[in-house]
ZALOZA-798216 format. One record per residue (C-alpha): residue number from 1; x, y, z negated. Coordinates in steps of 0.1 Angstrom, whole numbers, plus 5000, padded with zeros to 4 digits. Each point is the difference from the previous one (the first is absolute). Example, Ala and Ser with C-alpha at 12.3 -4.5 7.8 and 13.67 -1.06 7.14 Angstrom:
ZALOZA-798216
1|5123|4955|4922
2|5014|5034|5007
end
This chain:
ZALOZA-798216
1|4466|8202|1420
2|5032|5023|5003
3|4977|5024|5015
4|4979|5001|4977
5|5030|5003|4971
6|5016|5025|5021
7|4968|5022|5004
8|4991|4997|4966
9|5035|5009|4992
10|5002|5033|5018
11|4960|5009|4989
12|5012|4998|4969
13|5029|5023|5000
14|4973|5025|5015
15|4984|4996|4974
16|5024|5005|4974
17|5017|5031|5020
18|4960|5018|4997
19|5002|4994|4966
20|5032|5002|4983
21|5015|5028|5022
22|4990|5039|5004
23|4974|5007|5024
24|5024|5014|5024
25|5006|4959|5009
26|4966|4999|5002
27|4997|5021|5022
28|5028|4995|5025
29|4984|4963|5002
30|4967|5012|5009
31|5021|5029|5026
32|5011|4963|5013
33|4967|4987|5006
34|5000|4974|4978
35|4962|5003|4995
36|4990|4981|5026
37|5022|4964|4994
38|4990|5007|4965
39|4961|4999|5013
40|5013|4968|5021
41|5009|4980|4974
42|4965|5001|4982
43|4989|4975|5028
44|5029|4976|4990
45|4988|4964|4983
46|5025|5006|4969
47|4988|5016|4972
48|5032|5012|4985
49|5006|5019|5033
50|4967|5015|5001
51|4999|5009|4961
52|5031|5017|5002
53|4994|5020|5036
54|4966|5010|4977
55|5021|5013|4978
56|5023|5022|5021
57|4970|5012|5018
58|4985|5008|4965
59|5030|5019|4992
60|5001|5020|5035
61|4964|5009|4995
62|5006|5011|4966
63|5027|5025|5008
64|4978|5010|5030
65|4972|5008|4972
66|5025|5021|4985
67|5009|5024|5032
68|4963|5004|5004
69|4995|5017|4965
70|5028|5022|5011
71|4990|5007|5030
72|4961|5001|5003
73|5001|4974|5030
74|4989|4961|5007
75|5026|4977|4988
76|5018|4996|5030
77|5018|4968|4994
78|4965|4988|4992
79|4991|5014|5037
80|5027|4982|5010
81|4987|4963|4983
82|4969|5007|5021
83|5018|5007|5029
84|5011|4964|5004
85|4972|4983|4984
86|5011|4995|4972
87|4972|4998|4979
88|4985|4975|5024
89|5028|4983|4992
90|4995|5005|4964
91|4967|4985|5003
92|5008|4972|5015
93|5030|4991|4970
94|4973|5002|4975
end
């Protein structure tokens, strides 16, 4: 159980930091590869934890969306969701 608190604790302050702060954060999160525990955590058994690593993901993909209208590429943080299955994963929370 104090996992779970503890994971949901620091998922959520992911969360938060994509959304309330500039998308510098953002991106110095995703430089750290948080991606792929985010994409982890849609396979946990606690819905609060998977709702809110959704979110973050959301909000990563989102910004990625924005570079690729700049830029004329893929999304590459969406490349990077791919990368380590995370829409299998996405799949299988739904």
């Amino acid at each position: 159980m104090l996992v779970q608190k503890v994971s949901y604790f620091c998922v959520k302050l992911f969360w938060d930091f994509t959304v309330c702060c500039v998308t510098v954060c953002a991106r110095f999160l995703v430089e750290q590869c948080c991606i792929p525990p985010l994409c982890d955590l849609l396979t946990v058994m606690d819905v609060k934890i998977v709702q809110v690593a959704l979110n973050g993901l959301e909000n990563i993909l989102r910004l990625g969306e924005q570079d690729a209208k700049v830029t004329g590429f893929n999304n590459p943080y969406a490349v990077m969701v791919e990368q380590c299955f995370g829409m299998c994963c996405c799949s299988f929370a739904s």
